[in-house]
Every structure is written in structure tokens, then in C-alpha cells.
C-alpha positions as CSV (number, residue, x, y, z in Angstrom):
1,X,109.2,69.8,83.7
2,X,112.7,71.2,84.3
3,X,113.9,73.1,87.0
4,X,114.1,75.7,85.4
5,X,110.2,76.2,85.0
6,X,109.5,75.0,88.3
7,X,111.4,77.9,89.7
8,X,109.3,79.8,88.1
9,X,106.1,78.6,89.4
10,X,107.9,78.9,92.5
11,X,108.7,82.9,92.0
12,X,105.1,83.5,90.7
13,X,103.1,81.7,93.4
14,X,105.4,83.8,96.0
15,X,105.1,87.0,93.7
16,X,101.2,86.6,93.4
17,X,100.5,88.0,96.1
18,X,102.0,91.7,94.8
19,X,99.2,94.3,96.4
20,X,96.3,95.8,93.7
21,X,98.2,98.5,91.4
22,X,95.7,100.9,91.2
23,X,92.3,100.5,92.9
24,X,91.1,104.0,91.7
25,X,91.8,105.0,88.1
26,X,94.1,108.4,87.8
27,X,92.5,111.1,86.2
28,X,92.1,111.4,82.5
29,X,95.6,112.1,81.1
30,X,97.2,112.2,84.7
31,X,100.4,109.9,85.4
32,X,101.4,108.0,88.4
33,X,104.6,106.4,89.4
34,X,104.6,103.9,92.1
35,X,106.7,101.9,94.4
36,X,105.7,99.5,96.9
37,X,107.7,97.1,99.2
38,X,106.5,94.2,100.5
39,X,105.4,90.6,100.9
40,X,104.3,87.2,103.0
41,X,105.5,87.5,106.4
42,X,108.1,84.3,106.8
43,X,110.3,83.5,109.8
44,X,113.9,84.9,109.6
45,X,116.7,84.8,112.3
46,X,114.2,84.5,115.0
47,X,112.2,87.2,113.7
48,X,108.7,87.3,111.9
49,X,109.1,90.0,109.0
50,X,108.1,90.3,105.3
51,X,109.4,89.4,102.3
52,X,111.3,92.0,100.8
53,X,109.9,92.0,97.6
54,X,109.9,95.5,95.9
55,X,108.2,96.7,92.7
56,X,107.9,99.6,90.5
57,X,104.8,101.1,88.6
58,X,104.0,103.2,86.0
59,X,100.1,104.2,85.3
60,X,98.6,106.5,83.1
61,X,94.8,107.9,82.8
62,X,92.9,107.0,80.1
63,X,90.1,108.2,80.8
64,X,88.7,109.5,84.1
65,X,87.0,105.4,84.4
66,X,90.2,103.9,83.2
67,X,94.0,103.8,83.7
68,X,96.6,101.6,81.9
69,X,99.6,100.3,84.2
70,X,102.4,98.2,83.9
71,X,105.2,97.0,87.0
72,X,108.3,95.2,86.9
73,X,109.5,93.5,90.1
74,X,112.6,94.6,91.2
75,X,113.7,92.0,93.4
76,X,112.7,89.2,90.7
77,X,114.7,90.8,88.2
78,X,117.9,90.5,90.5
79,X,117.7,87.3,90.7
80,X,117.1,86.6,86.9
81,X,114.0,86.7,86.4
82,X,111.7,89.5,84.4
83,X,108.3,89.3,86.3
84,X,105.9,92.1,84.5
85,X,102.5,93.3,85.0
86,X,100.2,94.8,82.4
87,X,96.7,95.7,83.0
88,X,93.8,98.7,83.4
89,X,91.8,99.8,86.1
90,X,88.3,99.8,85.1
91,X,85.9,102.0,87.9
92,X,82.5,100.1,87.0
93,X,80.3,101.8,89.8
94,X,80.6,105.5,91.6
95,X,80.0,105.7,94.9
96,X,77.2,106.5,96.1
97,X,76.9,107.5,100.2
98,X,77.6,104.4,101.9
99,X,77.3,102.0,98.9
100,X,81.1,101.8,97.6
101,X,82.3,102.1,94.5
102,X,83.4,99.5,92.3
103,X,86.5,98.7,90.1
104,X,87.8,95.7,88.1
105,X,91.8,94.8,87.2
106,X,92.2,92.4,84.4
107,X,96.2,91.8,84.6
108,X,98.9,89.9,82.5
109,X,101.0,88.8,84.6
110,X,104.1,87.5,82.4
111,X,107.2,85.5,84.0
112,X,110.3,85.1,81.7
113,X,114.1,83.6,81.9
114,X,116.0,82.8,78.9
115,X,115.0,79.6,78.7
116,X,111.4,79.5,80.3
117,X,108.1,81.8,80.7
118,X,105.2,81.4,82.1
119,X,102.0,83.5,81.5
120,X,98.7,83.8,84.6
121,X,95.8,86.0,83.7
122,X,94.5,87.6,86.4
123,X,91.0,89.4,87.7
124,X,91.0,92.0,90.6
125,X,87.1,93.0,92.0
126,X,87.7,96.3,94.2
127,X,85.4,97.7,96.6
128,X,86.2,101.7,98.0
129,X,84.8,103.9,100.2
130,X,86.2,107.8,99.5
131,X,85.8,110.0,102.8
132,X,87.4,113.4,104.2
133,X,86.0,115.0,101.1
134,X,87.9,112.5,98.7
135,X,91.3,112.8,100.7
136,X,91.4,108.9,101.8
137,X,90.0,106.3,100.4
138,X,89.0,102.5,102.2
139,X,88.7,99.5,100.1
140,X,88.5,95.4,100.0
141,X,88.6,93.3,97.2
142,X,90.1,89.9,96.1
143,X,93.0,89.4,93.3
144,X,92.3,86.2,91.6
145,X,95.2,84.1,89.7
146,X,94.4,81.6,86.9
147,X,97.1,79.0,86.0
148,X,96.8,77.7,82.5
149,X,99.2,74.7,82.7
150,X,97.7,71.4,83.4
151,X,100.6,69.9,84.7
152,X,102.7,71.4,88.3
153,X,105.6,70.1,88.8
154,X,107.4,66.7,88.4
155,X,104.8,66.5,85.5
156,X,102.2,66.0,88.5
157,X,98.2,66.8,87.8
158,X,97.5,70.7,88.5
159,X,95.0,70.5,91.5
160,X,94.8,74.3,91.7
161,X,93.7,76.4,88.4
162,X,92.9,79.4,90.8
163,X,95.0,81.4,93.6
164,X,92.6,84.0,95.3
165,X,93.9,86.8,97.6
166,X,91.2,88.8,99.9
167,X,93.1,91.6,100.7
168,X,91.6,94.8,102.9
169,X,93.8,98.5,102.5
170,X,93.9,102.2,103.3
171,X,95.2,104.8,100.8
172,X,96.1,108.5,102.0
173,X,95.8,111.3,99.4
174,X,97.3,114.5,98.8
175,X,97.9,116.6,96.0
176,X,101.0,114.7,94.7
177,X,101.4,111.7,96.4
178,X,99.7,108.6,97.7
179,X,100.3,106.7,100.2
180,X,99.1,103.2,101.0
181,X,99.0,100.0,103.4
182,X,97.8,96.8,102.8
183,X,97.2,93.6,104.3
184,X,96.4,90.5,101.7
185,X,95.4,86.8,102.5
186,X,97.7,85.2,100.0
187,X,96.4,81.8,98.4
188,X,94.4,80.6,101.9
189,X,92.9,77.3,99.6
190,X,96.9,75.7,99.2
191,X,98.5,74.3,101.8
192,X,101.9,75.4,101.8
193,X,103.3,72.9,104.5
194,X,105.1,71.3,101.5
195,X,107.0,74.9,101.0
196,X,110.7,75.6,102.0
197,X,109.7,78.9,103.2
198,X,108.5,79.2,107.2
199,X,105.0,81.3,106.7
200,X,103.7,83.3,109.6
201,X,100.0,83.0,108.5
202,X,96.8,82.7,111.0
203,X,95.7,80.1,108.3
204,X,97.4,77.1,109.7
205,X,99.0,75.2,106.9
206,X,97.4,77.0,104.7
207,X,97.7,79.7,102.4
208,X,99.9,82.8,104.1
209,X,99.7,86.5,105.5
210,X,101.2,90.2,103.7
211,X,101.9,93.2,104.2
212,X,102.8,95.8,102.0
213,X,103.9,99.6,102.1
214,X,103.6,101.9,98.7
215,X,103.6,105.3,98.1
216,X,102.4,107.1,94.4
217,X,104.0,110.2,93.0
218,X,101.4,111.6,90.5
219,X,101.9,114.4,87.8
């Protein structure tokens, strides 16, 4: 494996743990612009902050069950590397009273340089909770990451074929624009004492901690 795909696998192991696009589909025929900023919290000059990884979305309504998306991660692209994201939102159950309602994001998630790509499929299974007559929404879920390779690197055996995220957030509504928080568990089955990065995660040597900020200008 050369180093050049190996930094790759690097970026999208990191990068995998971008928060859910859309966990509500838009309206039918309604469009959606997002930005979020974010990422693992890691140790920097004495301080405990997250990665700065920020990302741009587009998303448009299908239908009022589905909504197409694609991102493109800003900071990955300064560095050389195209990291895009194209899925749907799929709503699957409405709410009903307390019992939530339920969405699914199947995801490409494609990683390119010149002279390597890599490719993870990827699942998202949302649960939300609308209240203050539809104004805010709750919601929990886990993003799921597949890795198709057999081989990590230094040609070694892959040990891990899936990279789960439970992640818990809060979205505030208004007529325009959206705006959300969200905390993830990023990978909490992979040790990551073997990483060059310091993570500030209650998981021990495992797995690692985000945070991310977004807001949603819809027309």
C-alpha cells in the first residue's frame, strides 16, 4: 500500500465522523444549504478543542419523504484531498406522540487524490422527536461506515469492516434557517492508541468524542 493511500484511510477514518446531513427530509421541491464546523476533540497547546474540520452542503426535496444531498469537505480539499458525500434522506416512520419518527441515510462517501481514491458506503438509522409545534426537533441515531478493502495498511489484514458512530443532537427551526448541535461517539470499537493525534474521549483508548456546530439556510 503506498503512502499515498494510507493517508487517505487516515483522512477518512478522521473525516467519518462528519455529523448526519439531513435527519429530516426538506419539503418537496424545497432547497437547503448547509455548513457545519466541527470534529473529535484532540489536545492542542494545552487546550482540549475540536478538530476544525468544516463542510458544505447542498440538499434538495424530492419529495416530502425524501431529499437528495451532496457535501464536499472544505478543510480536506485544502489539503489535497476531494472528500464528497452523496446520499438521500429517506423518512420511513412519522411520528406518532411519543413514538419518534424514523429516517434512514444511505451515503457514498468518495475520497480522491490524483493518484489514489478510496470509496465507504455508508448507512445512517435516525430517530426524532418534533416538539414546540414542529419548531425543534430531538434525535439519536448511529452513522455506520463499511470499508471494502481487505487489506489496512502495510498490506496488514483489515480487522475492522465497520466504523459505527452513536451520535445524540438538537436542531432549532425557524422559517429560514436551522440550526443545530451535535455530539457523536466516533468509532468507540478501534483503539486509537496507535494514532498520532492526542483524543480527548471518555472511551479510554478507544474510539473518540465530537462536537459539531451547523446551521441550514433553506429556500
Amino acid at each position: 500500500m503506498n503512502r499515498t493511500l494510507l493517508l487517505i484511510i487516515v483522512i477518512a477514518t478522521i473525516v467519518s465522523c462528519a455529523p448526519t446531513r439531513f435527519v429530516k427530509p426538506l419539503a418537496k421541491k424545497q432547497q437547503a444549504v448547509n455548513l457545519s464546523v466541527g470534529g473529535a476533540l484532540i489536545s492542542y497547546s494545552k487546550l482540549t478543542i475540536p478538530m476544525p474540520f468544516v463542510t458544505a452542503t447542498y440538499g434538495y426535496g424530492i419529495d416530502s419523504t425524501l431529499t437528495g444531498f451532496g457535501s464536499l469537505n472544505l478543510t480536506s480539499l485544502a489539503y489535497g484531498n476531494a472528500q464528497i458525500e452523496l446520499g438521500v434522506t429517506k423518512q420511513i416512520v412519522q411520528q406518532k406522540g411519543r413514538w419518534p419518527g424514523i429516517s434512514i441515510n444511505p451515503v457514498a462517501n468518495i475520497i480522491y487524490r490524483k493518484d489514489a481514491s478510496k470509496l465507504y458506503p455508508e448507512i445512517d438509522i435516525n430517530a426524532f422527536w418534533d416538539y414546540n409545534n414542529k419548531r425543534n426537533f430531538f434525535y439519536v441515531g448511529v452513522a455506520n461506515w463499511f470499508e471494502l478493502s481487505g487489506k489496512r495498511a502495510y498490506d496488514q489484514k483489515q480487522e475492522h469492516r465497520w466504523l459505527f458512530n452513536p451520535m445524540i443532537g438538537q436542531t432549532f427551526v425557524q422559517k429560514k434557517w436551522n440550526y443545530n448541535i451535535e455530539l457523536k461517539a466516533i468509532a468507540p470499537n478501534i483503539a486509537n492508541n496507535t494514532s498520532t493525534v492526542d483524543y480527548k474521549t471518555p472511551f479510554g483508548s478507544h474510539g473518540a468524542f465530537g462536537i459539531y456546530l451547523g446551521c441550514t439556510r433553506k429556500f
